[in-house]
N, C-alpha and C positions, 0 to 999 in steps of 0.2 A: 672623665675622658671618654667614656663608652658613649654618651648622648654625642657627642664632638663629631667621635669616627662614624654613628649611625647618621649624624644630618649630611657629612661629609659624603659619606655613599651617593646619600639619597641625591643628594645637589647634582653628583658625577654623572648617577646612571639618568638625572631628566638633562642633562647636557647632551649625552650623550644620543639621547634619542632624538632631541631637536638636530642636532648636526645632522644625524642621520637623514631626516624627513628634510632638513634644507637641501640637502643633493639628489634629490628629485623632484624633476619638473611638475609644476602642479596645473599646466595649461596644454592643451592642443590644438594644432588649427586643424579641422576636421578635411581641407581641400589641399595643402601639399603635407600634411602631417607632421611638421616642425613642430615640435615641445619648445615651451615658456616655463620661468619659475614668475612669472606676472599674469596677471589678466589683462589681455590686449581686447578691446575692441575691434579692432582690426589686424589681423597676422603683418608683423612688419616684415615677412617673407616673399610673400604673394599677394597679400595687400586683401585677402578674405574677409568678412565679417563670420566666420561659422569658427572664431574659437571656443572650446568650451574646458571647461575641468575636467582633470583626468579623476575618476574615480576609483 
């Protein structure tokens, strides 16, 4: 049972960190400053091409 509960942790806590990292935007339009969790080639706010990833 000990292997069960350690893979069981493990599975939890990398769930848990991707949830995490999905609720933050990973795009910005650099001219009106709207966040994306997409890569836009074009800001579908202001219509910019100057998205880029938030780092």
């Amino acid at each position: 049972m000990g292997l069960f509960e350690n893979l069981g942790r493990k599975v939890e806590s990398f769930k848990q960190g991707a949830s995490d990292n999905a609720s933050e935007p990973t795009h910005r339009c650099g001219d009106c400053e709207s966040e994306f969790f997409t890569d836009y080639e074009t800001c579908p706010d202001c219509g910019s091409d100057a998205v880029y990833p938030i780092e």
